[in-house]
N, C-alpha and C positions, 0 to 999 in steps of 0.2 A: 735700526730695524733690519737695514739687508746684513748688514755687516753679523749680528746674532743668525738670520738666518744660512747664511753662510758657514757660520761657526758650527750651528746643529747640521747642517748638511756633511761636514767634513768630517765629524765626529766619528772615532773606528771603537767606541769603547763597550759596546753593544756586539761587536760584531762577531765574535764567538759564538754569543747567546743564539744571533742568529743562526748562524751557521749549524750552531748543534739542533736547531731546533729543524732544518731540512734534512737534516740528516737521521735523525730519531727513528722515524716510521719507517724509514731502509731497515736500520739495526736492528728496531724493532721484527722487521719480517724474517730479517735471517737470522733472527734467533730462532722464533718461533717454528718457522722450516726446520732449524738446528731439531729442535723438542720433537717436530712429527716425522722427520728420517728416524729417529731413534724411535719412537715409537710402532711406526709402521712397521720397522724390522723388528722391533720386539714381537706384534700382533703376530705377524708371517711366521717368524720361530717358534710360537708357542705353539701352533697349529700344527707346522710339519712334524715338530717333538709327537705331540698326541695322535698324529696318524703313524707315522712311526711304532707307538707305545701301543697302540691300536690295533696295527695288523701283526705284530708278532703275540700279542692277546689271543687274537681273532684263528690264529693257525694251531693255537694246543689247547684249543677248547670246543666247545661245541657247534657245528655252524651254521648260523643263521638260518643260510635256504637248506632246509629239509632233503631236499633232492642231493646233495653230495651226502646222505646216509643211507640213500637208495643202495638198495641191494639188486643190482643191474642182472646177475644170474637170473635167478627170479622171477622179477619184472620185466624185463626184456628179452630172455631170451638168450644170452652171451655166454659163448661160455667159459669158462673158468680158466683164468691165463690172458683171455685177451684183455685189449684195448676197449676201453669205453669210446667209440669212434665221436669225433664234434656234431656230426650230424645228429645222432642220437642226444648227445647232453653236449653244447656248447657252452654256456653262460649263463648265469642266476644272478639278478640285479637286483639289491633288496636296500629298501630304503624301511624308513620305525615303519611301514606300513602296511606293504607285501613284497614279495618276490618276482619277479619278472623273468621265468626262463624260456630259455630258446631253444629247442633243439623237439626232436618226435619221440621222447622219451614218454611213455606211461604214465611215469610219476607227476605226483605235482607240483606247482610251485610254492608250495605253505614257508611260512615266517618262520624261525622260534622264535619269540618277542621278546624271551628272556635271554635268548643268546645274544641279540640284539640289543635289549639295555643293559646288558654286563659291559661291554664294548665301550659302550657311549660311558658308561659310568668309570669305566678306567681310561677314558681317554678324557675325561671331565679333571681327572686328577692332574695332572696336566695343562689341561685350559679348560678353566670352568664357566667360558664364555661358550661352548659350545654346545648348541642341544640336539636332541634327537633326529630334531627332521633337516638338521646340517648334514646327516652323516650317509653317506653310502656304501654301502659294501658287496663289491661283486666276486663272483668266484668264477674264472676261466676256467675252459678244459685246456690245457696244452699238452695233451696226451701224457702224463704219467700218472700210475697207478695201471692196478689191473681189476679187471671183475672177479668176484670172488677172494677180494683181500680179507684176509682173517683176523690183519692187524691193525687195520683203520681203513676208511673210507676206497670204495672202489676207486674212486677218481681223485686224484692230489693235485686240486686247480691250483692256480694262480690264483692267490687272492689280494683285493686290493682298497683301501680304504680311504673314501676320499673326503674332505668335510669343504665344503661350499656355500651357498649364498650366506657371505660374510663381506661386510662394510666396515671405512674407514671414517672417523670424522676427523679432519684435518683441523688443525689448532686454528692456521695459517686463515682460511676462509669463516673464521669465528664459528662456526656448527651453522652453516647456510649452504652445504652440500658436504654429500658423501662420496665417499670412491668405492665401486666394488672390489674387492679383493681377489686375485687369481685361485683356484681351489687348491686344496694340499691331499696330497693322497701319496702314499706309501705302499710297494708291494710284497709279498713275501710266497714262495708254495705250501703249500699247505699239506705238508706230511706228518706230521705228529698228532693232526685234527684225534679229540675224543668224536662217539658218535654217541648222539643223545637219543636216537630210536629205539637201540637194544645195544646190549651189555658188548656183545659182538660184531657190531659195526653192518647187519645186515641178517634175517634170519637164517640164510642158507650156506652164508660164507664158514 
């Protein structure tokens, strides 16, 4: 009896099996890590692509906040040749919902909602994970353009397109937490902008 137990103690002919069997759930994890780097950089690439594809959309078409088809002669006062100064129209921050501008301008901060989901809808081509209330689009003044432009928009901001609150689920932690994702945004200036308030970019220009 000790002599067989002996014999089964000594015994190596299992011992692969074991071995693979410690090793498995490693292999197993760096695979899977393997599967969500590639995926995680696929999610982040598709995004940058469509804010990318987004904001050069967003600069030869109509724009969002209202207030860059302001006709600043006009309405404020400027005259014709200058600068739109920051103080007056700084920044218009417009999410699917309103606009948020900054500056002691007259004008106001209205949406166009269609210029708004054209945007979102060509940037959906692209990655059709993303929806409306992911997307931001703001337009800076960085001084160029002038008041009383005849050819487009007094002001030719910066404009910039960002898409946000976006989540990960990692293969790796079975779907038992998410990771947020960093935002992706794209800039471009916006000299080509059409103006969607009248045919002429302002009624006085």
């Amino acid at each position: 009896m000790i002599r067989r137990a002996r014999a089964i103690l000594a015994c190596e002919r299992a011992a692969s099996a074991a071995e693979f069997a410690l090793v498995l759930p490693i292999l197993g994890l760096l695979l899977l890590g393997t599967i969500d780097a590639g995926r995680l950089m696929w999610e982040m690439n598709k995004a940058e692509k469509a804010t990318q594809m987004g904001v050069r959309y967003a600069i030869v078409s109509d724009p969002v906040a209202t207030i860059v088809d302001n006709d600043f002669v006009g309405s404020d006062n400027i005259p014709g040749g200058d600068k739109v100064s920051v103080a007056l129209f700084d920044n218009a921050v417009c999410t699917s919902a309103a606009c948020d501008v900054t500056g002691t301008t007259k004008a106001t901060g209205d949406i166009d909602t269609d210029a708004f989901d054209a945007i979102v809808a060509w940037m959906q081509k692209f990655d059709p994970t993303i929806a409306a209330e992911d997307v931001t689009v703001t337009y800076r003044n960085v001084g160029l353009g002038y008041a009383g432009n005849p050819t487009g928009p007094d002001v030719s901001p910066l404009t910039t397109i960002e898409v946000g609150n976006r989540t990960f689920t990692p293969l790796i932690l079975f779907g038992a937490a998410t990771l947020n994702l960093p935002p992706a945004k794209a800039s471009l200036t916006l000299e080509d902008g059409d103006c969607s308030s009248t045919d002429e970019c302002g009624a006085s220009n």
